[in-house]
C-alpha positions as CSV (number, residue, x, y, z in Angstrom):
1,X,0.0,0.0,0.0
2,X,1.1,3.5,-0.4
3,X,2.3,6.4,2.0
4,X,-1.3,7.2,4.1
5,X,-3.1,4.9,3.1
6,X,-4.2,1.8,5.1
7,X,-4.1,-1.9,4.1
8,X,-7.6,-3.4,4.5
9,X,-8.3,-6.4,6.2
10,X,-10.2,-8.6,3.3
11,X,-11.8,-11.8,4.4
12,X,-12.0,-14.7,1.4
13,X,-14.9,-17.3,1.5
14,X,-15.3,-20.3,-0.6
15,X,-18.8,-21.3,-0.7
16,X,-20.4,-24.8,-1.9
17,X,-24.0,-24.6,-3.6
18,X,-26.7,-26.9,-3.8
19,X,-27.4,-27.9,-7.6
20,X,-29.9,-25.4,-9.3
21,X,-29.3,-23.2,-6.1
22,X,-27.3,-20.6,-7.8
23,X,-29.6,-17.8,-8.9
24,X,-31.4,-18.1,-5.3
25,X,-28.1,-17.9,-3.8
26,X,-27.0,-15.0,-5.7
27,X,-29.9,-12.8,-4.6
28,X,-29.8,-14.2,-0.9
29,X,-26.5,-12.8,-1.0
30,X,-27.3,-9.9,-2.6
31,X,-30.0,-8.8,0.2
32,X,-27.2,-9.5,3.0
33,X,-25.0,-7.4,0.7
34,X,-27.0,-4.2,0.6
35,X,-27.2,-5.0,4.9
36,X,-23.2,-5.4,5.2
37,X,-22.5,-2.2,3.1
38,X,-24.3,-0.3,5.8
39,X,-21.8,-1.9,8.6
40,X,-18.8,0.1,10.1
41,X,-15.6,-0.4,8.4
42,X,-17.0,-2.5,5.3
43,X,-15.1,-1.0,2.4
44,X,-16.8,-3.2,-0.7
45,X,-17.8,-6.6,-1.6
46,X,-17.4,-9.0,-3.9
47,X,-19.7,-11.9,-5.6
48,X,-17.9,-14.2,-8.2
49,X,-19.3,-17.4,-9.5
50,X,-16.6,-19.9,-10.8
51,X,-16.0,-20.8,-14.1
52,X,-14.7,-24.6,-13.7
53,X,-17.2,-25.4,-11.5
54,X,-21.0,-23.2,-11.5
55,X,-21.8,-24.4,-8.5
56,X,-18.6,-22.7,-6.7
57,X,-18.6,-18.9,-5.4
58,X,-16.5,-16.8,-3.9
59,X,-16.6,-13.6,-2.1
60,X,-14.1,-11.5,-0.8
61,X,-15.0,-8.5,1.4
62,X,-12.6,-5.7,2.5
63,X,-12.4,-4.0,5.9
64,X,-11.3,-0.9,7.3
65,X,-9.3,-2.9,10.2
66,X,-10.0,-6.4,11.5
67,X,-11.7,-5.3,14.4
68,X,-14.6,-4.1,12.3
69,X,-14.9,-7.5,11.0
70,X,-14.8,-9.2,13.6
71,X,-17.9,-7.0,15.3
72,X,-19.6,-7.5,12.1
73,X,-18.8,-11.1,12.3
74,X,-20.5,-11.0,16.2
75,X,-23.6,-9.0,15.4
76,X,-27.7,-9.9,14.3
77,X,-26.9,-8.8,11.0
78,X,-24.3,-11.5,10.2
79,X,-26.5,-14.7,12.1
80,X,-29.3,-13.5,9.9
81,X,-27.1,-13.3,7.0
82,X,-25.8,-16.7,7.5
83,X,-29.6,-18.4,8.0
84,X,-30.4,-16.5,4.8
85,X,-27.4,-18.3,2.9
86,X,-27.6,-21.8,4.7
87,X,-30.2,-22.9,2.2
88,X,-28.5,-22.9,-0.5
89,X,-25.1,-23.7,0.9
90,X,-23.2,-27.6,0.8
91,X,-19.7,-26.4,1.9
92,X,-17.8,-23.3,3.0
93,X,-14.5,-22.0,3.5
94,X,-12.5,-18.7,5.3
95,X,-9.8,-17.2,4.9
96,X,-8.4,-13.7,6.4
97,X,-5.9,-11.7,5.4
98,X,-4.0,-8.5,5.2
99,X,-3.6,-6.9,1.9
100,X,0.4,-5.6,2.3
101,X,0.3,-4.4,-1.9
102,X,-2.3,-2.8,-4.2
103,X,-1.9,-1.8,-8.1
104,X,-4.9,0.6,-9.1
């Protein structure tokens, strides 16, 4: 990252679908989206769907500091996010890191 500018904390999840589940996902998620956006310290998210495998997403989300994450991750809004996804879902995976470059 640059002079001044902070290094966001971006969280990675690989997420499992249930066969046909995708478009259903995809707007679950969007709804929980539109919610996050509105949380302290969410910088921007991400929705991709993969191309070897349809049934594969991923979404990476980027934080101000891992502290606000981590009170997202404790609050209503993420529990209701979760229940909103779980239908759809087969598998899922985390990862957090810390970005330490960036090239606009």
């Amino acid at each position: 990252m640059t002079a001044g500018h902070l290094a966001p904390f971006r969280v990675f999840l690989r997420l499992g679908t249930r066969p046909g589940a995708g478009p259903a996902f995809e707007q679950a998620w969007q709804f929980g989206a539109n919610l996050i956006a509105g949380q302290g310290g969410n910088l921007g998210q991400w929705l991709a769907r993969g191309t070897d495998d349809p049934g594969t997403y991923y979404v990476v989300s980027d934080w101000a500091d891992e502290e606000s994450f981590r009170c997202y991750e404790r609050s209503t809004v993420h529990a209701e996010h979760l229940a909103r996804l779980r239908p759809y879902r087969t598998e899922g995976e985390m990862r957090t890191m810390s970005v330490v470059r960036s090239m606009p």
